[in-house]
N, C-alpha and C positions, 0 to 999 in steps of 0.2 A: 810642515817642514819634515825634511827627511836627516836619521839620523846616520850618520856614519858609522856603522859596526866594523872595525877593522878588521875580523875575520869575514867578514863575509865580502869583504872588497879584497883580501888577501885571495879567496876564496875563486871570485869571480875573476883575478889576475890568474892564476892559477889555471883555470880554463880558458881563457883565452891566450895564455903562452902554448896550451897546449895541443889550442885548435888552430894553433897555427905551424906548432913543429908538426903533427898528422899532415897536414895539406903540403908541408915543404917536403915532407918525409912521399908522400903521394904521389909529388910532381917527379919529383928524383928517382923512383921508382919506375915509372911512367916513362920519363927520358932513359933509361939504364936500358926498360924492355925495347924499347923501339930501337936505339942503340944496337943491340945484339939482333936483335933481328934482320938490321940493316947487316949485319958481317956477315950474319948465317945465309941471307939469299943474296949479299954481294959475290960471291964463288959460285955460283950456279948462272948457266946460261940460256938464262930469257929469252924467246921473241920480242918484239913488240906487236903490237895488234895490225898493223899494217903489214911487216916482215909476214906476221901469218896468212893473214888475206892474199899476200901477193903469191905466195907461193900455194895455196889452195887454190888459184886462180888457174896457176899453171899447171898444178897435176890434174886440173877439170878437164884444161886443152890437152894436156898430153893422153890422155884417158880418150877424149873425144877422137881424137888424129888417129890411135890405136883400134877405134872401132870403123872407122872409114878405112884402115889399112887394112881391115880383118875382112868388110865387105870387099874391097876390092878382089883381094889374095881370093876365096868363096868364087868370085866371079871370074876371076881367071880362070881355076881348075876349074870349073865347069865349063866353060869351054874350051880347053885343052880336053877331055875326055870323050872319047868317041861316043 
């Protein structure tokens, strides 16, 4: 049989209130950072990853259309030139 030492159950209360205000204290901490984080990059303005693709998509074509109009213009003046 085990005997009850009341310090040492005072003892083991005592760590256990206090491995549980650390973990409460941890979580709060944890929601607070995420919290402020969400303010600090809610004012800033984002893409999303598609907004980005689509418009990479279009400076590719506009890029491309720009080098057919560059051949072209090349082709012109050289045959305008005697």
């Amino acid at each position: 049989m085990q005997s009850q030492n009341p310090l040492i159950a005072d003892f083991v209360k005592l760590a256990n209130s206090a491995a549980g205000t650390f973990a409460g204290m941890t979580r709060e901490a944890r929601e607070a950072a995420r919290e402020r984080a969400k303010e600090a990059f809610g004012g800033m303005d984002f893409v999303t990853r598609e907004e980005f693709d689509t418009v990479k998509a279009m400076a590719a074509k506009a890029r491309e259309e720009a080098e057919d109009l560059k051949a072209r213009v090349l082709a012109l003046e050289a045959k305008s030139k005697p």
